[in-house]
BAGU-87840 format. One line per field, with one value per residue (C-alpha): residue in three letters; residue number from 1; x, y, z. Coordinates in nm, 3 decimals, always signed. Example, Ala and Ser with C-alpha at 12.3 -4.5 7.8 and 13.67 -1.06 7.14 Angstrom:
2
aa: (ALA | SER)
i: (1 | 2)
c1: (+1.230 | +1.367)
c2: (-0.450 | -0.106)
c3: (+0.780 | +0.714)
***
This chain:
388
aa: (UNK | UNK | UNK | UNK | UNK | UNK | UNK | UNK | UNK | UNK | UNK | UNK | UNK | UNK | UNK | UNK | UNK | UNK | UNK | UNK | UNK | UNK | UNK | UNK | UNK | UNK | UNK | UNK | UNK | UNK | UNK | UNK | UNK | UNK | UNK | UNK | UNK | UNK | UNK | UNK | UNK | UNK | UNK | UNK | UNK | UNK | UNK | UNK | UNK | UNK | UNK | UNK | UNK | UNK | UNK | UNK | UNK | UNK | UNK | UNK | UNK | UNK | UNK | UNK | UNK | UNK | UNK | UNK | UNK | UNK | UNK | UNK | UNK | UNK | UNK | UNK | UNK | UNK | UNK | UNK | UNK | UNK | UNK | UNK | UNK | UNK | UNK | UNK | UNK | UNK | UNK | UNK | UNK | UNK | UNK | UNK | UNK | UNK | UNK | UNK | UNK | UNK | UNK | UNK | UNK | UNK | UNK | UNK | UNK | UNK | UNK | UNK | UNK | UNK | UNK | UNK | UNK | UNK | UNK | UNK | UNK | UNK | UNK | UNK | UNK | UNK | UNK | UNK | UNK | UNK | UNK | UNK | UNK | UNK | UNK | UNK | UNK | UNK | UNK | UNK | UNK | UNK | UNK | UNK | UNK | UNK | UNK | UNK | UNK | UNK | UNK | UNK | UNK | UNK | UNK | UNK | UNK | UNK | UNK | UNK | UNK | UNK | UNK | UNK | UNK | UNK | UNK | UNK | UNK | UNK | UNK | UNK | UNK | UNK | UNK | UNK | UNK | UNK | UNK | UNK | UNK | UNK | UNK | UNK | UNK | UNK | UNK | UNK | UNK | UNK | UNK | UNK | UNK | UNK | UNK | UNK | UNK | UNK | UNK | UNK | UNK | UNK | UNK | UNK | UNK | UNK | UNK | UNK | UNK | UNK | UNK | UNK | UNK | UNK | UNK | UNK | UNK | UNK | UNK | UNK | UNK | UNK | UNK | UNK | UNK | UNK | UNK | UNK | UNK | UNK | UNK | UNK | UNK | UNK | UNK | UNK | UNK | UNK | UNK | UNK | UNK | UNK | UNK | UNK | UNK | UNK | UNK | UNK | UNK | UNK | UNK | UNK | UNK | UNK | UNK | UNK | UNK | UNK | UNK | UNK | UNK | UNK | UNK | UNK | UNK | UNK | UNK | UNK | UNK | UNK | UNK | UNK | UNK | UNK | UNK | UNK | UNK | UNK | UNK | UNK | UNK | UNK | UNK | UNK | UNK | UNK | UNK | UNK | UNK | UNK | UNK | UNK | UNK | UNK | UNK | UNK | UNK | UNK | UNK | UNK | UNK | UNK | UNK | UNK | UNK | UNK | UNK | UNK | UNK | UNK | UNK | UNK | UNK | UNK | UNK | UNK | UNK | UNK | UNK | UNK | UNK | UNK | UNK | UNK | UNK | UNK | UNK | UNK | UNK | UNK | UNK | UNK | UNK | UNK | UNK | UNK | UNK | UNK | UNK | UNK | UNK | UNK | UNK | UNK | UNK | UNK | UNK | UNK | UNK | UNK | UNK | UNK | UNK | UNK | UNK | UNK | UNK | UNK | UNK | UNK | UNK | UNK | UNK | UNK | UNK | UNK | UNK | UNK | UNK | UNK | UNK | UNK | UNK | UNK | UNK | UNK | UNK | UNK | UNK | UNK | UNK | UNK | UNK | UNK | UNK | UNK | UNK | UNK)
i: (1 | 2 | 3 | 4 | 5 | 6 | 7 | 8 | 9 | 10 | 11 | 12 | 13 | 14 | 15 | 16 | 17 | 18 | 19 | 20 | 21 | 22 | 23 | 24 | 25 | 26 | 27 | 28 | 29 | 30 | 31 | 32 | 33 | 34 | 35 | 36 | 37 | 38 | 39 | 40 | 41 | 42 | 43 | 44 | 45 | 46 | 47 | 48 | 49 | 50 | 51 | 52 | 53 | 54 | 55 | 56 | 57 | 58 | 59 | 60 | 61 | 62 | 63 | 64 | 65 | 66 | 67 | 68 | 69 | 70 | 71 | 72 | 73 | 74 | 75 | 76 | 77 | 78 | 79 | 80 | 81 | 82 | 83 | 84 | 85 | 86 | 87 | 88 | 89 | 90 | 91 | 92 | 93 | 94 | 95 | 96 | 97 | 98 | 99 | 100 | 101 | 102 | 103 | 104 | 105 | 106 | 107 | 108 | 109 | 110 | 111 | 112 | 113 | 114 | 115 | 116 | 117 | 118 | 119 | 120 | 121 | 122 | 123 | 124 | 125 | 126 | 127 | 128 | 129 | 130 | 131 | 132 | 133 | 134 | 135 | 136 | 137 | 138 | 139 | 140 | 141 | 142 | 143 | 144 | 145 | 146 | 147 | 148 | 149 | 150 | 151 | 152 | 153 | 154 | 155 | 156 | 157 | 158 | 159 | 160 | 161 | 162 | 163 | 164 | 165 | 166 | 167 | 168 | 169 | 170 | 171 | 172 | 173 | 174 | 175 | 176 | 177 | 178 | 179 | 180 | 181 | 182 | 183 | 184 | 185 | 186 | 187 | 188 | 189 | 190 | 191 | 192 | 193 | 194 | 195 | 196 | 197 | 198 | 199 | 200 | 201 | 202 | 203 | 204 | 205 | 206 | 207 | 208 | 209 | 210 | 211 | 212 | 213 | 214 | 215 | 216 | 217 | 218 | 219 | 220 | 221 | 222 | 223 | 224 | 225 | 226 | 227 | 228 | 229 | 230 | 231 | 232 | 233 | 234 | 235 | 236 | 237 | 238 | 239 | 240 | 241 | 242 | 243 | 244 | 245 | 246 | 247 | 248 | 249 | 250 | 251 | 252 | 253 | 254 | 255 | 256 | 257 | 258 | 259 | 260 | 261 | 262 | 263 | 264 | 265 | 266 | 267 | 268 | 269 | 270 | 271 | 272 | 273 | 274 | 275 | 276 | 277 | 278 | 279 | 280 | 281 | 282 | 283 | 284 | 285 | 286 | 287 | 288 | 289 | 290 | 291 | 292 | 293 | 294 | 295 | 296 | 297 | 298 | 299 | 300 | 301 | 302 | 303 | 304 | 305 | 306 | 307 | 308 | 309 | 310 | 311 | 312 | 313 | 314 | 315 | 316 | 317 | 318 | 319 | 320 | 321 | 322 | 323 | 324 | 325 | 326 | 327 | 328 | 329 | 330 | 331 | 332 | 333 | 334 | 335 | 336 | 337 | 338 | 339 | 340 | 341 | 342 | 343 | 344 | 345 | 346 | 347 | 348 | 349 | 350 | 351 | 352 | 353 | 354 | 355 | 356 | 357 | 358 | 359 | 360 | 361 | 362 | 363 | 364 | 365 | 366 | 367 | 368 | 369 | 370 | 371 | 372 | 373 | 374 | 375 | 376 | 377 | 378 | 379 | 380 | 381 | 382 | 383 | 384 | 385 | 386 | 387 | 388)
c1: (+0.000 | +0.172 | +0.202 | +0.075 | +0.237 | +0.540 | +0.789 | +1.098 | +1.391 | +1.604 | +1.793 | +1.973 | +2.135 | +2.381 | +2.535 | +2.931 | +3.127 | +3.436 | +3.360 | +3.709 | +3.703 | +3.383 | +3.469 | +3.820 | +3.608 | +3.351 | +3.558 | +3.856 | +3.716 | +3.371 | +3.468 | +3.146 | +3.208 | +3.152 | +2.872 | +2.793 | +2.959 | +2.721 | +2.558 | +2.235 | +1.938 | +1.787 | +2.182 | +2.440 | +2.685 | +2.584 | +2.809 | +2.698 | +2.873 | +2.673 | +2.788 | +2.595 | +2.666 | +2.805 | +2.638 | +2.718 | +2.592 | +2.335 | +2.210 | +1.933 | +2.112 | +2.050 | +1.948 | +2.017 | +2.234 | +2.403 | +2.471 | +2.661 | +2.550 | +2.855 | +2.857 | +3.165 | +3.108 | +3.261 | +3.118 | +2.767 | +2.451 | +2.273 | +1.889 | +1.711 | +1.468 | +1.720 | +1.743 | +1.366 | +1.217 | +1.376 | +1.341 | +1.482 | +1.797 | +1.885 | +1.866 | +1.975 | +2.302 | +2.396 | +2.311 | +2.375 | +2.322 | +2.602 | +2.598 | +2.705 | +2.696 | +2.739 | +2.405 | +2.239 | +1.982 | +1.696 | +1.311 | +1.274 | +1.566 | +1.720 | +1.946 | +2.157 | +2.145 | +2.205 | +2.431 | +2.354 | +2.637 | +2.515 | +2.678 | +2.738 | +3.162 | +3.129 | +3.017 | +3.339 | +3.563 | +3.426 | +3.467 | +3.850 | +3.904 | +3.787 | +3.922 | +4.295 | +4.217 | +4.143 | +3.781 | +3.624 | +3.334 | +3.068 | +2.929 | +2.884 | +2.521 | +2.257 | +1.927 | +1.667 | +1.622 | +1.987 | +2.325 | +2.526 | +2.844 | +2.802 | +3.102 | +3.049 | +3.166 | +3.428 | +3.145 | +2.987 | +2.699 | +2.596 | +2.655 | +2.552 | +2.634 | +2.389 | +2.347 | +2.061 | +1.945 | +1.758 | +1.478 | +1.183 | +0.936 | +1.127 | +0.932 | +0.551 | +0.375 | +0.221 | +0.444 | +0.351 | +0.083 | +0.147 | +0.405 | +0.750 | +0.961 | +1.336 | +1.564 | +1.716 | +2.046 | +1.970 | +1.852 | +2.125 | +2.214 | +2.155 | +2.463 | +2.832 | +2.987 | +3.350 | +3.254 | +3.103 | +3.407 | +3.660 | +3.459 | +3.601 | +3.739 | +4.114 | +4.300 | +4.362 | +4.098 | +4.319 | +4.105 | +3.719 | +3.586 | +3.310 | +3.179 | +3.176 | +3.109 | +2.814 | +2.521 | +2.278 | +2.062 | +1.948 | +1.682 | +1.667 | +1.630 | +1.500 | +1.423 | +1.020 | +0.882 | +0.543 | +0.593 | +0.189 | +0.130 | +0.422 | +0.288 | -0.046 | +0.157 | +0.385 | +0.028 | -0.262 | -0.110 | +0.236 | +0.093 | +0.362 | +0.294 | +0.401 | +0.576 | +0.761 | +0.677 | +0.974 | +1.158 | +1.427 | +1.759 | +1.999 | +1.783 | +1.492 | +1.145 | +1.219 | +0.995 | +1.130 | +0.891 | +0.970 | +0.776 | +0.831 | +0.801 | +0.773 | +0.569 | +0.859 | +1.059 | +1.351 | +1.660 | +1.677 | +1.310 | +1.298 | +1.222 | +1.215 | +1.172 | +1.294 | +1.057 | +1.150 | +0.867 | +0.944 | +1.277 | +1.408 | +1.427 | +1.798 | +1.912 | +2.002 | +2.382 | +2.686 | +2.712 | +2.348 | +2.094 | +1.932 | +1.642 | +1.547 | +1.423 | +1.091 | +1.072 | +0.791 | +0.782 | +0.733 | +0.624 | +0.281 | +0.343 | +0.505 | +0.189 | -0.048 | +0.139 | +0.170 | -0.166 | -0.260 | -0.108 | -0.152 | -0.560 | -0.451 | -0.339 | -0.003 | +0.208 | +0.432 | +0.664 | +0.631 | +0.706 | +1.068 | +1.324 | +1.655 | +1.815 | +1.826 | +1.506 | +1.205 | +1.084 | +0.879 | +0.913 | +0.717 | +0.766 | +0.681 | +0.500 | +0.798 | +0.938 | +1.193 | +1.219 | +1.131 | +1.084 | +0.930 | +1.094 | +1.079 | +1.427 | +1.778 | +1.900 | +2.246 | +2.363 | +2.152 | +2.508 | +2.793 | +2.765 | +2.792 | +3.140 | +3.270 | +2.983 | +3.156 | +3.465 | +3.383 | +3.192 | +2.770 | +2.611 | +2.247 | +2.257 | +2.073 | +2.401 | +2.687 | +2.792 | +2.895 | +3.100 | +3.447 | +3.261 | +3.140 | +3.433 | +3.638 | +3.434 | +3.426 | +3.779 | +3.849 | +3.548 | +3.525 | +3.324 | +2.972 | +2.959 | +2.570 | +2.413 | +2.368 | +2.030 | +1.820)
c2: (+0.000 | +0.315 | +0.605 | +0.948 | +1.164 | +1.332 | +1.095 | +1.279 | +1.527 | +1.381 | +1.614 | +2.007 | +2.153 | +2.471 | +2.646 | +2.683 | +2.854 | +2.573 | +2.209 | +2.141 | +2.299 | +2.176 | +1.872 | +1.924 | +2.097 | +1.820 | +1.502 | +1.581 | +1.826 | +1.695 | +1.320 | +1.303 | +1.032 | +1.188 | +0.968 | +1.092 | +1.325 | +1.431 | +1.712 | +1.924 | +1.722 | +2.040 | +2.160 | +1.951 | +2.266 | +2.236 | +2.032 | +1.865 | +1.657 | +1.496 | +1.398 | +1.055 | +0.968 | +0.651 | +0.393 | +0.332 | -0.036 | -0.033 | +0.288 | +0.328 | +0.432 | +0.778 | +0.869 | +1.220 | +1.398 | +1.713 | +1.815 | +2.064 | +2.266 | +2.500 | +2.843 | +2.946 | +3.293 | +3.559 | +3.845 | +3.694 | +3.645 | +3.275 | +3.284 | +3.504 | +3.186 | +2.950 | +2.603 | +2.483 | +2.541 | +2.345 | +2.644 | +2.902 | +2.691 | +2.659 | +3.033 | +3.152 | +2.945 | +3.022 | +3.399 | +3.498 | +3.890 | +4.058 | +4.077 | +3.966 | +3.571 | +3.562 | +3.502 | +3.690 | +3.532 | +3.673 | +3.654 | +3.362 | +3.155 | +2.920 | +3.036 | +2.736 | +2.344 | +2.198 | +1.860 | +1.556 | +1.509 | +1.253 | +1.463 | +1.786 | +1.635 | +1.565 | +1.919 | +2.035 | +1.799 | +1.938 | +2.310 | +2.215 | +2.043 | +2.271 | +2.552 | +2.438 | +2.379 | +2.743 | +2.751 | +3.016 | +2.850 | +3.029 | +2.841 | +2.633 | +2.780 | +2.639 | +2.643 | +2.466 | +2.177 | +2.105 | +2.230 | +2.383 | +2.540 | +2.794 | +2.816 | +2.843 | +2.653 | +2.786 | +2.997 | +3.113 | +2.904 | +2.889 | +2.539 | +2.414 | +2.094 | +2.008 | +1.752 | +1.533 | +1.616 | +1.769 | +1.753 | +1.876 | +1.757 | +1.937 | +2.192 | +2.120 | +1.779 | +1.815 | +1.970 | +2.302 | +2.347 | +2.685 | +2.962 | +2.894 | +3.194 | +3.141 | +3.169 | +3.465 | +3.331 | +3.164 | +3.493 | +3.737 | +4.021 | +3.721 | +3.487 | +3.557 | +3.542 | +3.549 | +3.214 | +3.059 | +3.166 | +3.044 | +2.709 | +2.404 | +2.010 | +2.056 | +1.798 | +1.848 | +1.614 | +1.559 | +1.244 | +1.215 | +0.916 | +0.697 | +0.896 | +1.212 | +1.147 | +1.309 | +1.101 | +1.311 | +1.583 | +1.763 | +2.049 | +2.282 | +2.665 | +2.911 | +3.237 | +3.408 | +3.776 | +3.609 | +3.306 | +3.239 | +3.269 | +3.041 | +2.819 | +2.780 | +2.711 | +2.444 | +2.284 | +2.319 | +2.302 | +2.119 | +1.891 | +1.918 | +1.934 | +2.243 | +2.088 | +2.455 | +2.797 | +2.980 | +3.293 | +3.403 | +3.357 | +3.561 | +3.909 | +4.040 | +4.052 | +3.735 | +3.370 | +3.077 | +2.777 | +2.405 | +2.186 | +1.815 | +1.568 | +1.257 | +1.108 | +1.026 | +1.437 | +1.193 | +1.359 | +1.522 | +1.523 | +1.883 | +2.238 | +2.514 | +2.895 | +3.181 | +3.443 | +3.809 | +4.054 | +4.259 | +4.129 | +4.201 | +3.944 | +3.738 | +3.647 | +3.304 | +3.266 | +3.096 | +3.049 | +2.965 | +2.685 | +2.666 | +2.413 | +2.182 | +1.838 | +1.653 | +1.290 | +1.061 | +0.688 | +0.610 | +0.758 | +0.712 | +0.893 | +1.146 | +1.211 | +1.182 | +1.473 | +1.673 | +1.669 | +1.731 | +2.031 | +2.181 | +2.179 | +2.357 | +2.602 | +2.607 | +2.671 | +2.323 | +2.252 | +1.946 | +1.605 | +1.621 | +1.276 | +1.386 | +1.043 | +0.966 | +1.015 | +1.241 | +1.510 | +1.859 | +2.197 | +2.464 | +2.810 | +2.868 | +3.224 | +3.426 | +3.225 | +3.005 | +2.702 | +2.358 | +2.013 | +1.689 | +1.404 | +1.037 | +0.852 | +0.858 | +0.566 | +0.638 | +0.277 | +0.263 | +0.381 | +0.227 | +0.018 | +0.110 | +0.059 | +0.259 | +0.572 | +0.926 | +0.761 | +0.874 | +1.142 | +0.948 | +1.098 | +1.026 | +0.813 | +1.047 | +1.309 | +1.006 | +1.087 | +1.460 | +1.350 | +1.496 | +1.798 | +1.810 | +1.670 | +1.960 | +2.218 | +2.084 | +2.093 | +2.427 | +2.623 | +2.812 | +3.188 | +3.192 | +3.448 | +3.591 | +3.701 | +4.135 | +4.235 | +4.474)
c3: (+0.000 | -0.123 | +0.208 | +0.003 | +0.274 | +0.284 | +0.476 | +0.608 | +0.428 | +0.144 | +0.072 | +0.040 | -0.251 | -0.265 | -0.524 | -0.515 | -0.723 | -0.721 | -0.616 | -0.575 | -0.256 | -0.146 | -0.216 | +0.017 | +0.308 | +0.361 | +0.286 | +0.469 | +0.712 | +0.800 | +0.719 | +0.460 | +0.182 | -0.121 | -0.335 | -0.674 | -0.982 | -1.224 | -1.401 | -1.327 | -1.494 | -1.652 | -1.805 | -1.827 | -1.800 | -1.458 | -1.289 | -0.963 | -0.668 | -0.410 | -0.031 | +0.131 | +0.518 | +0.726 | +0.871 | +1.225 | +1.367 | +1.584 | +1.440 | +1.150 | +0.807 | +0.691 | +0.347 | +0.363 | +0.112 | +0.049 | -0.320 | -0.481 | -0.811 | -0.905 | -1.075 | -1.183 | -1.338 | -1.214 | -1.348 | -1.378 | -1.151 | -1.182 | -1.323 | -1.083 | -1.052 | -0.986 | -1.156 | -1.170 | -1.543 | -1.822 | -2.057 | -1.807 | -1.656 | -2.028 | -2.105 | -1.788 | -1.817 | -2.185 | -2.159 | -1.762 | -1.677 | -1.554 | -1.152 | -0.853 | -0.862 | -0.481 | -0.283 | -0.016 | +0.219 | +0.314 | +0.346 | +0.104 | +0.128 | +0.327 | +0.629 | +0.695 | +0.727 | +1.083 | +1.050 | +1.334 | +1.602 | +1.898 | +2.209 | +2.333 | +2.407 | +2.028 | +1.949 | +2.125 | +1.930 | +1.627 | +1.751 | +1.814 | +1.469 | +1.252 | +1.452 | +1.427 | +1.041 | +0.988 | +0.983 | +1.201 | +1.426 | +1.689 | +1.995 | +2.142 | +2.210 | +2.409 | +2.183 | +2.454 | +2.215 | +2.145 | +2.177 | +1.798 | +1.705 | +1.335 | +1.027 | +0.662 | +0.365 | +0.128 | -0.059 | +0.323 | +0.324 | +0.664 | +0.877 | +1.196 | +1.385 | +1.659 | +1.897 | +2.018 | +2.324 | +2.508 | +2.230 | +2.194 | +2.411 | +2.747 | +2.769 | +2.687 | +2.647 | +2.342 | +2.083 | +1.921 | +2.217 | +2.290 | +2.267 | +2.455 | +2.550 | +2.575 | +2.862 | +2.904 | +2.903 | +2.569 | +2.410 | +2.246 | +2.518 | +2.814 | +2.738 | +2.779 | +2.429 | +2.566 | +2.705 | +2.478 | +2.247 | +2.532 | +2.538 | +2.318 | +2.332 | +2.557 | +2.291 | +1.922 | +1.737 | +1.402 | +1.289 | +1.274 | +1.467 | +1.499 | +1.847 | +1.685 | +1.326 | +1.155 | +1.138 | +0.875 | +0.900 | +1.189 | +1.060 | +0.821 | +0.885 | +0.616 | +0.662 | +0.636 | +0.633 | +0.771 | +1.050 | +1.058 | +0.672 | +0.665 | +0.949 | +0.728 | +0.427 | +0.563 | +0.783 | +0.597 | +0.209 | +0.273 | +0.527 | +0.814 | +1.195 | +1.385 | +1.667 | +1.838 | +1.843 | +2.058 | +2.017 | +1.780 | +1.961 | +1.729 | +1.693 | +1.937 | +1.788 | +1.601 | +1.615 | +1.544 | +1.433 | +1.402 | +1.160 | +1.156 | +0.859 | +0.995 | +1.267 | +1.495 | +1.520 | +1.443 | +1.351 | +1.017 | +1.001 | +1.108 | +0.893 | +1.111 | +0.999 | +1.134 | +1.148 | +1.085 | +1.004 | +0.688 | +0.632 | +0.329 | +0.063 | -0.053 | -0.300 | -0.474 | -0.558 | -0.412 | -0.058 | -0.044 | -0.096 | -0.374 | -0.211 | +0.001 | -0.077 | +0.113 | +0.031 | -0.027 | -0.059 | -0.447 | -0.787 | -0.717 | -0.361 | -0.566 | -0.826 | -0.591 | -0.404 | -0.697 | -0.742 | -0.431 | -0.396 | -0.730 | -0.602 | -0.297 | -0.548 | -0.489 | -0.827 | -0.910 | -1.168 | -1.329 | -1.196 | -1.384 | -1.413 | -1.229 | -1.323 | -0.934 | -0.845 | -0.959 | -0.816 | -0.844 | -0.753 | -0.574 | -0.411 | -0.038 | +0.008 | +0.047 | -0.262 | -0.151 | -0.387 | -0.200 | -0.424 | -0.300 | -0.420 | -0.457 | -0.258 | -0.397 | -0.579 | -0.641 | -0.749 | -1.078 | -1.258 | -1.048 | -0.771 | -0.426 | -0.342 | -0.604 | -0.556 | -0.650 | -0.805 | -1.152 | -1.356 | -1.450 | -1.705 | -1.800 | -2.118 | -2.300 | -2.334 | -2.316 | -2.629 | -2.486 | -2.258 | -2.390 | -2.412 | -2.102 | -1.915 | -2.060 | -1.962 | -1.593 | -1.641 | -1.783 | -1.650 | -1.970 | -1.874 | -2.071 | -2.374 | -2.332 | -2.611 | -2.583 | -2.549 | -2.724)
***
């Protein structure tokens, strides 16, 4: 019997502007295996890396995954849109207006994506690592559900690490109940910032290991002008369950809304939206995410969603074939670009022991490999055509 609800998060895509470092930053930094090279389904110009997770025994496997679409321009913004229309992508990519290609978030986009650590020791380990490679990290803060340290990727994309406890259910027996005000020492203006900044694991931590190592997804924060328009989006249209309303920690006058995707709040399963009245709104572009992936069981699932939703009238794309896996777009109401998708299969092109070894290509454009191979390669600048 096919289960036509949305089942958990698969997974996050950012735009970089050189995967050779992001590929450097979370294999040898984070310890992430990286599990697929390809190209963007809608351009193959596009190219596209694509980071799995371990398996730890005694633990359920994660199928989260983070990918990777670069933009290499320098003097040229990506599609205002982003990547989601056929048509668009195409034009967008051969004939890019002159701009900024760096991102900006704001109202509409996504803020940063929270990575699953088990302890609160293994939080510090992971301060002390990255801080004696070079990488600047905040925290370790105390956000009432869970503890989290802050850094950014090589393009400034935003990155938490969080750990599992205390959860959610501390502080009110039914989740999403009722408003839940913060601690004052939680909120900015309560807490002592020169010790949290003091505060980190005593011993270098020059290898990642098996107590520490991330285990998927945490949540995913994005950023909205509106948190109850959002709320009814994400509830009565999406199909989510509000499981937190609590303050903003970071800014006074803020909210700060968890929504969970699965029946369980397990870990991973978690959007939550940060809500800032009036913000302005960002912009897509490296250092950001482009969108976030909700997963359902099947194709069927996946139509049947589709459908759904387009009666709510929410605006979707069509159900489009991204080689490993389908999936459709849609805009929440400030516009940030979400997809629902049907689960990864990443062995239909090379088996699992040998995942990210080589550049796949969808049969379809096989016979441009050369082509495309030397333009990953050389990174060629696009020549648009002038406008009238």
């Amino acid at each position: 019997m096919n289960k036509m609800v949305i089942g958990g998060v698969n997974n996050q895509v950012f735009v970089a502007s050189n995967l050779g470092r992001i590929e450097h930053f979370y294999s040898v930094l984070l310890g992430l295996p990286l599990v697929k090279r390809t190209v963007h389904h809608l351009d193959p110009r596009l190219p596209v890396i694509t980071f799995g997770f371990q398996a730890f025994e005694d633990e359920p496997k994660r199928r989260h995954t983070i990918s990777y679409v670069e933009w290499n321009p320098i003097f040229y913004m990506m599609p205002e849109a982003g990547f989601v229309d056929p048509r668009a992508t195409s034009a967008g990519v051969a004939s890019p207006r002159v701009g900024d290609p760096k991102g900006r978030w704001g109202a509409g986009t996504n803020h940063h994506l929270a990575l699953h650590v088990p302890t609160r020791n293994g939080l510090l380990k992971w301060k002390r690592r990255l801080t004696d490679l070079g990488v600047h990290v905040t925290g370790p803060y105390n956000r009432q559900y869970f503890h989290a340290v802050y850094f950014r990727d090589p393009d400034g994309a935003i990155i938490e690490i969080a750990t599992t406890e205390p959860g959610f259910g501390h502080d009110e027996a039914v989740l999403g109940s009722g408003f839940r005000p913060q601690p004052k020492e939680n909120l900015i203006g309560g807490r002592d910032e020169v010790l949290t900044a003091a505060e980190t694991w005593p011993q270098p931590v020059p290898t990642v290991t098996e107590d520490f190592a991330l285990r998927g997804f945490h949540h995913i924060t994005s950023i909205s002008s509106n948190a109850e328009r959002t709320e009814n989006f994400f509830v009565e249209k999406v199909g989510l369950r509000l499981i937190k309303k609590t303050d903003y920690l970071d800014e006074k006058g803020g909210s700060h809304y968890y929504y969970a995707c699965d029946d369980e709040v397990s870990p991973g399963s978690v959007l939550t939206f940060f809500g800032l009245p009036g913000y302005s709104p960002g912009r897509l572009g490296t250092g950001l995410s482009h969108h976030f992936s909700l997963e359902v069981e099947n194709d069927a699932a996946l139509v049947h969603e589709h459908g759904r939703l387009k009666r709510t009238g929410v605006r979707v794309s069509d159900v489009q074939d991204a080689l490993y896996s389908k999936l459709f777009y849609f805009n929440d109401p400030d516009g940030h670009i979400c997809a629902i998708s049907t689960p990864t299969q990443l062995t239909i092109d090379e088996p699992a022991s040998e995942l990210g070894r080589k550049l796949c290509l969808p049969p379809a454009i096989e016979e441009q490999r050369i082509e495309i191979e030397r333009n990953i390669a050389l990174r060629p600048a696009p020549t648009p055509i002038l406008r009238a």
